[in-house]
C-alpha positions, 0 to 999 in steps of 0.5 A, spaced: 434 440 511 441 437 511 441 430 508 447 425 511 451 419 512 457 417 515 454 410 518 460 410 522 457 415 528 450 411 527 448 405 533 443 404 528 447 403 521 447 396 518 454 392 519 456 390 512 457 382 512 464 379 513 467 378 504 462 383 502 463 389 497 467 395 500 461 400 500 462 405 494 462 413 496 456 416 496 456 422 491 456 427 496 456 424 504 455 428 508 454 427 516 448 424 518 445 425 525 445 418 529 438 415 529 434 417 535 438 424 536 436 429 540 434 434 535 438 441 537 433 447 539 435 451 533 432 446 528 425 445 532 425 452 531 426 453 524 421 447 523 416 451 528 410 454 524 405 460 525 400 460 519 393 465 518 389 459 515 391 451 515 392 452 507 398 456 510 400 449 512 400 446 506 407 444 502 413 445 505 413 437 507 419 434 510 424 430 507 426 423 510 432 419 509 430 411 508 437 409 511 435 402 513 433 400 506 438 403 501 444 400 498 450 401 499 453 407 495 446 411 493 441 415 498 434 414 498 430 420 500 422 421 501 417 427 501 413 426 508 407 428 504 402 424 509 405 431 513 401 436 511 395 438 514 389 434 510 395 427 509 397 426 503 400 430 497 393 431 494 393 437 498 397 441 494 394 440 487 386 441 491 389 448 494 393 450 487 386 449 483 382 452 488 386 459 488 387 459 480 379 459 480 378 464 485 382 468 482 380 468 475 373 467 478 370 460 475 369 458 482 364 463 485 360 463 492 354 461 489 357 455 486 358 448 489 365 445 488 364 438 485 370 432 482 372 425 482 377 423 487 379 415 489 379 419 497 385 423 498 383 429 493 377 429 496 379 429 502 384 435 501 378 439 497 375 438 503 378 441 507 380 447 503 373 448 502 371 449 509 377 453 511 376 458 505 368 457 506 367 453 499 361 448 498 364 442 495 361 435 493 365 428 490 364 422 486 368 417 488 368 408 487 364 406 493 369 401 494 374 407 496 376 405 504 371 407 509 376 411 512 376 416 507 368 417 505 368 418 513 373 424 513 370 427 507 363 426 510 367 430 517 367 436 513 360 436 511 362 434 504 356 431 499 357 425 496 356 420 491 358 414 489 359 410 482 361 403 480 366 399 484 366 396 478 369 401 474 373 405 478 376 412 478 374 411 470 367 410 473 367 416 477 370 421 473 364 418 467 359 421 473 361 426 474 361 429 468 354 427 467 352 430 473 355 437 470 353 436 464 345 436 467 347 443 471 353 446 469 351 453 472 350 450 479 357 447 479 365 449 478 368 442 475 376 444 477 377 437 473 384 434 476 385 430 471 385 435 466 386 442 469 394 445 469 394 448 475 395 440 478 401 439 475 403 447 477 402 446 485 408 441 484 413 445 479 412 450 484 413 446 491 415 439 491 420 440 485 422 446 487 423 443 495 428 437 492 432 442 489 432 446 495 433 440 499 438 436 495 440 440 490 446 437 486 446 431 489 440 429 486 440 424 480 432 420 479 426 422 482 421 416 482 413 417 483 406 413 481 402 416 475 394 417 478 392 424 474 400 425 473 400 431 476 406 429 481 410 427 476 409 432 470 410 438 475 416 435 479 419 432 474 417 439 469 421 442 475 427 437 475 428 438 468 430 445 469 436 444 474 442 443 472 446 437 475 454 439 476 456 434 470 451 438 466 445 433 466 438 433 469 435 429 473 432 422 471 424 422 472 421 415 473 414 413 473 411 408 476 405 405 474 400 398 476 402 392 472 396 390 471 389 393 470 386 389 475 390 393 480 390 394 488 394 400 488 389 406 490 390 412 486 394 409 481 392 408 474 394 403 468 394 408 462 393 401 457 387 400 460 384 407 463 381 413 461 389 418 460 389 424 464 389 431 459 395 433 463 399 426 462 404 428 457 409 424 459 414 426 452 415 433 456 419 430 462 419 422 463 424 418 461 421 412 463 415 408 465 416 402 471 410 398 472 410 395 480 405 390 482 401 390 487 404 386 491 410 388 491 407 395 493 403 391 499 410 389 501 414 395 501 408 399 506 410 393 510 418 393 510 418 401 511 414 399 517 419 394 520 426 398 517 423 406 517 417 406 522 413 408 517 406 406 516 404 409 509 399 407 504 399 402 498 401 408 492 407 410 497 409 403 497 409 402 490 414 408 489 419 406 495 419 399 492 420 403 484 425 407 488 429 401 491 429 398 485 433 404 482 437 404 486 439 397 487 440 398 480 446 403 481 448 400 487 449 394 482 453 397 478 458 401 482 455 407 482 453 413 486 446 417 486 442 419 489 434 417 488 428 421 491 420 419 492 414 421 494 410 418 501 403 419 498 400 419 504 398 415 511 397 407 512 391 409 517 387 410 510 386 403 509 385 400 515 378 399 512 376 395 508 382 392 504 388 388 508 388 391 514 382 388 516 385 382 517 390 384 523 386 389 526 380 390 530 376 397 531 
């Protein structure tokens, strides 16, 4: 994907206010493609796809540029990760974890495939599951969104639901208990422990910003709920040398609060740590973002983008703005990457869009 700017060419662009700053020069600019372009036949035909298995779909999202929310002198860049085929980023860890099993042989035909998940790893679980002909089962809270329990039930998913009062940690204690009675009848991947999480991402989503932004690239910015996203990306990152000799800072972004609305994301002071999250290897900051400051940049991206994301995307926008609102302060250039975790239409049910929308 070319990345771009030049707002000059751009209808769209946003006009600097009489007596403002000149804008510095971003790091490296490079032509933007005015908004609402015709796109060119040559560039629909690379983004054209034949795939055997819809698994064949997953990773290699797009990446979109946040044109009308980035400051002046710093781009800001997003991963459509609502893009691949189950709608969220919690495909690539779901297919990585599957295949490492097939492989090495814990997960077996006779075996039913059992985790805990907020709703978007179930749902990816359970898609791979049906293309690759696998039984699955998942413990979720029962109060994950409606949408998401009505997904995973599409695909003939079994499910079992833990106390709303204890979260994600309530859900992961179940099932445990769960195994423990009846190991041999379960194949328990464990997100929240298992190494190929963390490896779907080093070896797609790290390696595509790299591909896509390359030297350019100077933060990468994404919410910690089994942490896989930031420990693989950023392992990746950290592996690539920037033009001045430095690597890319790695930022995560987690609640502020243990009473959260963030879904998916975790509070590490208050919740049980995943085994995989070893922020030492690859992070060199930790940012807490507030519900509500994740709630408004769902609707700011709505309104400036066209984006209709959910609530965990919010909050690493909003952690990835701030970045680069920091930069851009300071008169400097950079580029600043996150991750669009999945779609907005997952929430409709039962939290703040019920207000605004009828079904």
């Amino acid at each position: 994907m070319q990345p771009c700017s030049g707002p000059s060419e751009n209808p769209g662009a946003r006009v600097a206010s009489p007596g403002a700053p000149p804008r510095p020069p971003a790091a490296a600019e490079v032509p933007r493609r005015p908004a609402g372009a015709q796109l060119d036949a040559a560039l629909l035909l690379r983004r054209a796809q034949a795939a055997d298995s819809v698994v064949d779909l997953i990773g290699g999202t797009p990446l979109v540029r946040l044109a009308n929310l980035e400051p002046p002198g710093v781009e800001l860049w997003a991963k459509c990760e609502f893009c691949n085929p189950g709608g969220s980023v919690k495909d690539r860890p779901a297919l990585q974890m599957i295949r490492d099993a097939i492989a090495d042989g814990r997960l077996t035909r006779d075996k039913i495939l059992i985790d805990s998940t907020s709703g978007n790893t179930g749902v990816a679980y359970s898609l791979v599951g049906a293309a690759l002909g696998y039984r699955v089962k998942l413990v979720m809270p029962a109060n994950v969104s409606a949408a998401r329990k009505q997904i995973t039930g599409a695909y003939g998913t079994e499910l079992v639901f833990s106390s709303e009062l204890e979260g994600s940690d309530g859900a992961i204690r179940l099932v445990r208990e769960i195994v423990a009675a009846e190991p041999e009848r379960y194949f328990y991947p464990d997100q929240y422990s298992n190494e190929s999480n963390p490896r779907a991402h080093y070896l797609g989503t790290g390696a595509e910003l790299i591909a896509e932004l390359g030297p350019r690239l100077t933060h990468f910015v994404a919410g910690v709920g089994t942490s896989g996203t930031i420990m693989g990306t950023g392992r990746r990152l950290k592996e690539h040398r920037r033009p001045d000799g430095g690597s890319v800072r790695v930022i995560a972004v987690e609640p502020d609060d243990a009473f959260h609305g963030l879904e998916g994301l975790k509070h590490m002071a208050s919740s049980l740590v995943p085994a995989i999250w070893r922020p030492a290897e690859c992070v060199d900051e930790v940012r807490p973002v507030s519900t509500d400051a994740g709630w408004e940049m769902t609707e700011q991206l709505k309104e400036a983008e066209g984006l209709f994301v959910g609530h965990s995307a919010g909050a690493n926008v909003a952690a990835a703005l701030q970045v680069a609102k920091e930069l851009s302060a300071r008169g400097q250039t950079g580029c600043v990457a996150t991750v669009l975790c999945d779609r907005g239409d997952r929430y409709f049910v039962p939290l703040r869009w019920e207000r605004r929308y009828e079904w």
